[in-house]
Kinemage of the C-alpha trace (Angstrom):
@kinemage 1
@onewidth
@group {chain A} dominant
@subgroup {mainchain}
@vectorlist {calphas} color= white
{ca unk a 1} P 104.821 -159.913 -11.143
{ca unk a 2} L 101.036 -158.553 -10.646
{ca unk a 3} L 101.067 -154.739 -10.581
{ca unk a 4} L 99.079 -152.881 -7.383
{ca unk a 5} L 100.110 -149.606 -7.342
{ca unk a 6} L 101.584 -146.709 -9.360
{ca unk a 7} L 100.717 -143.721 -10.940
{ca unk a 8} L 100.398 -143.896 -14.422
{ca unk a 9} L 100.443 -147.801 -14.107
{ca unk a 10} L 97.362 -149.733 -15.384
{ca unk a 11} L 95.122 -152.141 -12.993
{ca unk a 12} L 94.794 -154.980 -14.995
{ca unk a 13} L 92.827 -156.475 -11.993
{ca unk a 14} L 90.550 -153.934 -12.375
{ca unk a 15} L 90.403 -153.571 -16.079
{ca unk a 16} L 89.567 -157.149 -16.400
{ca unk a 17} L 86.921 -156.416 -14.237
{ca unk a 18} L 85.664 -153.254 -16.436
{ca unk a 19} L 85.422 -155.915 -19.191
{ca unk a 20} L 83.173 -158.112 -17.602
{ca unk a 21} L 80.760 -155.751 -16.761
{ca unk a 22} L 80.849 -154.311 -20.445
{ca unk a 23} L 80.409 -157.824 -21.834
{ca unk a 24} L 77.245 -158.571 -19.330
{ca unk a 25} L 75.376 -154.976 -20.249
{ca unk a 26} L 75.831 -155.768 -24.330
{ca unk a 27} L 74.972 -159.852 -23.555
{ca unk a 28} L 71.994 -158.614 -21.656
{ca unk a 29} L 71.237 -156.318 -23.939
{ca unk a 30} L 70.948 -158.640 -26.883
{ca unk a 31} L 69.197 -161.331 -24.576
{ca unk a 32} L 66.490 -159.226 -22.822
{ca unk a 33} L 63.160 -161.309 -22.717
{ca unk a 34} L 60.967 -161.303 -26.259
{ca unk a 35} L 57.488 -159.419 -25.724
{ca unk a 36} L 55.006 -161.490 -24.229
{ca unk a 37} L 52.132 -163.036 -26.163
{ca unk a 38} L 49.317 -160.637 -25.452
{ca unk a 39} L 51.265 -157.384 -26.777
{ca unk a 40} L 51.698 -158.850 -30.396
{ca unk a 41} L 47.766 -159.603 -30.083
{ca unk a 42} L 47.785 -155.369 -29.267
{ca unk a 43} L 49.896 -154.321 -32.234
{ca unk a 44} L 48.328 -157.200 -34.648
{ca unk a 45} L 44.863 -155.583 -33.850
{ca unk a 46} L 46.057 -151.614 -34.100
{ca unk a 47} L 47.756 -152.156 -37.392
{ca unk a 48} L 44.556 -154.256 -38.927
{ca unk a 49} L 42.937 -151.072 -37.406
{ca unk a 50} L 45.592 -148.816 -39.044
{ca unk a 51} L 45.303 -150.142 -42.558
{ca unk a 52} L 41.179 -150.566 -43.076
{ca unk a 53} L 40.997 -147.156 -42.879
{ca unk a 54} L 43.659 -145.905 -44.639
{ca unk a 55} L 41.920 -147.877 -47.782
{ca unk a 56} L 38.479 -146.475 -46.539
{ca unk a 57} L 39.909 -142.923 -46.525
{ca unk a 58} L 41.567 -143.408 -50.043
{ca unk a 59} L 38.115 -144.793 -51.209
{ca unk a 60} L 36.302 -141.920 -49.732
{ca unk a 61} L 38.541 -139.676 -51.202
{ca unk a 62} L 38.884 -141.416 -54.595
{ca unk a 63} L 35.352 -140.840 -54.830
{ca unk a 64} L 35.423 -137.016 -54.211
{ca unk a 65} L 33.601 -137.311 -51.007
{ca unk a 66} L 34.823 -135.326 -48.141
{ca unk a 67} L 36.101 -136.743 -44.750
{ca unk a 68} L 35.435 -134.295 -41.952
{ca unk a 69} L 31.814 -132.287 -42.076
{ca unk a 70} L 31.180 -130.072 -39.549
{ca unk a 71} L 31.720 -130.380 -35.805
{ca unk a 72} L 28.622 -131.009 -34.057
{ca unk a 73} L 29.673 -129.399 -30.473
{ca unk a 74} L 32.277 -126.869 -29.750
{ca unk a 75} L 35.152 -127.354 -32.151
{ca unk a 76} L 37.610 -127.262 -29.407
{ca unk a 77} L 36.010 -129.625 -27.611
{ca unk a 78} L 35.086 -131.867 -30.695
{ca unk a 79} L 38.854 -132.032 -31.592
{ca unk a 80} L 40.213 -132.414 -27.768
{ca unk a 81} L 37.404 -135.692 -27.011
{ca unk a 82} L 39.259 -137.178 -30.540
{ca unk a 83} L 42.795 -136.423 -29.409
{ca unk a 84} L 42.374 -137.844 -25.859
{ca unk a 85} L 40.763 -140.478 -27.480
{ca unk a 86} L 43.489 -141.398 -29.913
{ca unk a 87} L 45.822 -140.685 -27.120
{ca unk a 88} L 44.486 -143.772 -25.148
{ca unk a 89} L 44.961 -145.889 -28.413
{ca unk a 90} L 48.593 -144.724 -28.543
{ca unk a 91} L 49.295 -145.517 -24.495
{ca unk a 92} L 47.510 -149.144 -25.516
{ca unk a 93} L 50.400 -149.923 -28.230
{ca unk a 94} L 53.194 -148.236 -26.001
{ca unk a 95} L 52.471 -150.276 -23.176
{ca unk a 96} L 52.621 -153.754 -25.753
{ca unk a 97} L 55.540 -152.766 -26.634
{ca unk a 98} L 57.206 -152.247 -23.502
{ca unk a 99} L 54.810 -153.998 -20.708
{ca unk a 100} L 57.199 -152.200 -17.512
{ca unk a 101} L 56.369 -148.512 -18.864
{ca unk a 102} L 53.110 -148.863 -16.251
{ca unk a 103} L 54.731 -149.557 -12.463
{ca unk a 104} L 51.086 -151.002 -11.793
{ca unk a 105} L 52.021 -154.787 -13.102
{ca unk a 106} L 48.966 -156.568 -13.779
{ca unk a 107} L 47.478 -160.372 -13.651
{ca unk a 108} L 48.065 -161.767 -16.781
{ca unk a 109} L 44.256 -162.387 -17.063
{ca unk a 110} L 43.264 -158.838 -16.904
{ca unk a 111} L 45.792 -158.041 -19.770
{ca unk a 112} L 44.248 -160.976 -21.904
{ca unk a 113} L 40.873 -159.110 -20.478
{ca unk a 114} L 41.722 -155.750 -21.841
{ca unk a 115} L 42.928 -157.694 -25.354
{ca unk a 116} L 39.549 -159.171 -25.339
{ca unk a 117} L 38.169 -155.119 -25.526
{ca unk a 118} L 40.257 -154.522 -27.769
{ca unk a 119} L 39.323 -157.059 -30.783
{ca unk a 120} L 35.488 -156.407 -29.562
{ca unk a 121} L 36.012 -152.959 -30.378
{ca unk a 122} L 37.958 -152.911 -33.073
{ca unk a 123} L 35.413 -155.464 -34.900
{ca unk a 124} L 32.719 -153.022 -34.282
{ca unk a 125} L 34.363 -150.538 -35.628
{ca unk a 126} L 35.280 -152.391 -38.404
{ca unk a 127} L 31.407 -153.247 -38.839
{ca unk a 128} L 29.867 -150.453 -38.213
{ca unk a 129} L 32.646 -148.144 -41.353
{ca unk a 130} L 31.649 -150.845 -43.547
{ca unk a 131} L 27.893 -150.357 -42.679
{ca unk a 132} L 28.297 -146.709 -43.050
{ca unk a 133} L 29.822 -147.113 -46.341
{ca unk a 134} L 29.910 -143.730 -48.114
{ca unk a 135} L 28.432 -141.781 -45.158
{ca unk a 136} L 31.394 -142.012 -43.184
{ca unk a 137} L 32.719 -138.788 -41.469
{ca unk a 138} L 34.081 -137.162 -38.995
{ca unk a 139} L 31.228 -134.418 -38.269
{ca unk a 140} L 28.096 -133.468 -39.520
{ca unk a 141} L 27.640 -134.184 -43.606
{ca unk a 142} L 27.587 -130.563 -45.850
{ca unk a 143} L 26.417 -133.157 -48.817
{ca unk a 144} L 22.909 -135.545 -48.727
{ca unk a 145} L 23.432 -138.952 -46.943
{ca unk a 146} L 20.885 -141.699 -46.222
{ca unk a 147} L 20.162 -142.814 -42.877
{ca unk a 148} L 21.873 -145.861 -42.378
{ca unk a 149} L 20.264 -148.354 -39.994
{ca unk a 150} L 21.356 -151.836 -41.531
{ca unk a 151} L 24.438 -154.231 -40.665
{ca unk a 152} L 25.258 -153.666 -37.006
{ca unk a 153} L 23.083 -150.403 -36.811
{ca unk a 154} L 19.897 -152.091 -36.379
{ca unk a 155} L 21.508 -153.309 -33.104
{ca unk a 156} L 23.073 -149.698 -31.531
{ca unk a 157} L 22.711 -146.629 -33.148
{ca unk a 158} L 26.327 -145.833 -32.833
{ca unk a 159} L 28.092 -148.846 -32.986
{ca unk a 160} L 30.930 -147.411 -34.532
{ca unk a 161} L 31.185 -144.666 -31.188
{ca unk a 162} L 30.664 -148.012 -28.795
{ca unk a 163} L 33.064 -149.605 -30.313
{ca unk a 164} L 35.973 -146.997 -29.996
{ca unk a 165} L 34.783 -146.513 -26.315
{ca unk a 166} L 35.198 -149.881 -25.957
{ca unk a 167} L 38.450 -149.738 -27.152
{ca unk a 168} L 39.357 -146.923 -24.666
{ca unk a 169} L 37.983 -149.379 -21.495
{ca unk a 170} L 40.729 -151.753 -22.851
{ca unk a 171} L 43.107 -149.173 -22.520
{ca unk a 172} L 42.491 -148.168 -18.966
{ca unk a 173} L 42.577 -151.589 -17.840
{ca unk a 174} L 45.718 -152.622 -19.741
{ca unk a 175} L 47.736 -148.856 -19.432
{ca unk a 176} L 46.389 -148.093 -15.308
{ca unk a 177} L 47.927 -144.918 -14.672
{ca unk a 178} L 45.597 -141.873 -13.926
{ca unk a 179} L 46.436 -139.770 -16.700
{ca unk a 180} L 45.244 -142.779 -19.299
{ca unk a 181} L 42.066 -142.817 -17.562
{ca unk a 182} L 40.900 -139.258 -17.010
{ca unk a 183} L 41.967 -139.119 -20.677
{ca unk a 184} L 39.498 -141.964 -21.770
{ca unk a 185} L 36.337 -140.371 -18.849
{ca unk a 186} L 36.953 -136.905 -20.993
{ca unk a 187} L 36.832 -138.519 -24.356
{ca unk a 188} L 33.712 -140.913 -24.003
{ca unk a 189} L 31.744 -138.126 -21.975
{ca unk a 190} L 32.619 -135.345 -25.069
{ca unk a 191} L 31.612 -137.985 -27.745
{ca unk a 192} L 28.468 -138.589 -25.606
{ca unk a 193} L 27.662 -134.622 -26.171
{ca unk a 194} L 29.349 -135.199 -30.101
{ca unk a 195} L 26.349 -137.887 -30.556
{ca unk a 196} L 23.718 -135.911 -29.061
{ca unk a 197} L 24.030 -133.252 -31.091
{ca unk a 198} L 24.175 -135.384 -34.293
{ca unk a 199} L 21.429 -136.639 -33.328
{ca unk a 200} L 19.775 -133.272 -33.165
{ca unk a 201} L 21.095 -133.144 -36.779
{ca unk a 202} L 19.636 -136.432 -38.088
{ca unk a 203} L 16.282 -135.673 -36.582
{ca unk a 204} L 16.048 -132.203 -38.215
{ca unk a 205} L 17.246 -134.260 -41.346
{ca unk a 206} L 15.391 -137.319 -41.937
{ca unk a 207} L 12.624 -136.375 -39.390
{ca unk a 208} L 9.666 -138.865 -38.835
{ca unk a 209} L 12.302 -142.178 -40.538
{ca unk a 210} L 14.465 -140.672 -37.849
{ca unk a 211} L 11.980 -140.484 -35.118
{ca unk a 212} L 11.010 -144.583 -36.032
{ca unk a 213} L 14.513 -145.518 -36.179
{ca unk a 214} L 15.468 -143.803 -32.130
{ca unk a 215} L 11.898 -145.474 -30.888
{ca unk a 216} L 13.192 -149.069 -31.647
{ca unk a 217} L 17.108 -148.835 -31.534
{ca unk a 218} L 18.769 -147.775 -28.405
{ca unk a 219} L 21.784 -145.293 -28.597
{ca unk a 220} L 24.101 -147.394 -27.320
{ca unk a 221} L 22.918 -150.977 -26.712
């Protein structure tokens, strides 16, 4: 005989129910779709990213150069551009990693798009450290450097900068929300007023080679 009422008594109508319901959440659970293709591009490129420069830093260091010289603007405003920066890098993984974070869902063209930005970036990057060699930094130099304008520098004279801003257009268009992109506008326009002023530096440095190098290589392209 089915039991309906009671106190005390159990529902097993009901409970059955329960059950059901338990066994969908932990079946969907295990089941939820895989990422799709174009976020495994994003994290494949970030953690190529990722480990070049951990071996660049350990070579720089293993060579008893040092890594960060001397801000070239404001120091709070040096640091901030790089943080909002990085912070556009870190929205670009977060949203391959779970593509509904953004409620802005977008063609699956413009997300191959942004990819696209990405891997140009990140090769330029990638080019322009390697072209740098020893001279890397973050900031001005304290110790003598060359001027470097082979590899990818006779092309830009930051490539390295372009290429990290070109990273952070890949961002906005993959991550659309407004805080990603006023992020991005303030971190290209303070690494605009980073280069200028080590470009003051380089001129005051290396002078007249300087002056020949600006008149036939643009600053960006």
């Amino acid at each position: 005989m089915e039991q309906v009422s009671g106190k005390g008594m159990d529902y097993p109508h009901e409970k059955y129910t329960g059950n059901c319901k338990a066994k969908s959440i932990i079946l969907h659970t295990f089941t939820k779709k895989k990422m799709p293709l174009h976020s495994y591009f994003v994290l494949t490129a970030f953690a190529l990213l990722i480990v070049f420069f951990i071996l660049q830093i350990a070579r720089i260091r293993g060579e008893g150069f040092e890594l960060v010289g001397k801000p070239s603007i404001d120091r709070y405003y040096f640091f901030s551009g790089k943080v909002t920066l990085f912070t556009t890098w870190v929205l670009f993984c977060l949203k391959a990693i779970n593509p509904k974070l953004v409620c802005i869902q977008l063609p699956f063209y413009l997300n191959w798009f942004a990819v696209a930005l990405l891997w140009a970036g990140i090769l330029l990057v990638l080019l322009a450290t390697l072209s740098l060699g020893k001279s890397l930094r973050v900031g001005l130099p304290q110790t003598q450097t060359a001027l470097q304008s082979r590899g990818v520098y006779r092309l830009s004279r930051n490539p390295l900068y372009l290429g990290v801003f070109t990273i952070a257009a890949g961002s906005c268009i993959y991550f659309p929300d407004l805080i990603n992109v006023s992020f991005a506008i303030f971190g290209i326009y303070t690494h605009h007023q980073i280069i200028k002023g080590e470009e003051q530096f380089l001129k005051t440095r290396f002078g007249a080679e300087w002056e020949n190098y600006a008149a036939h290589v643009r600053r960006y392209l």
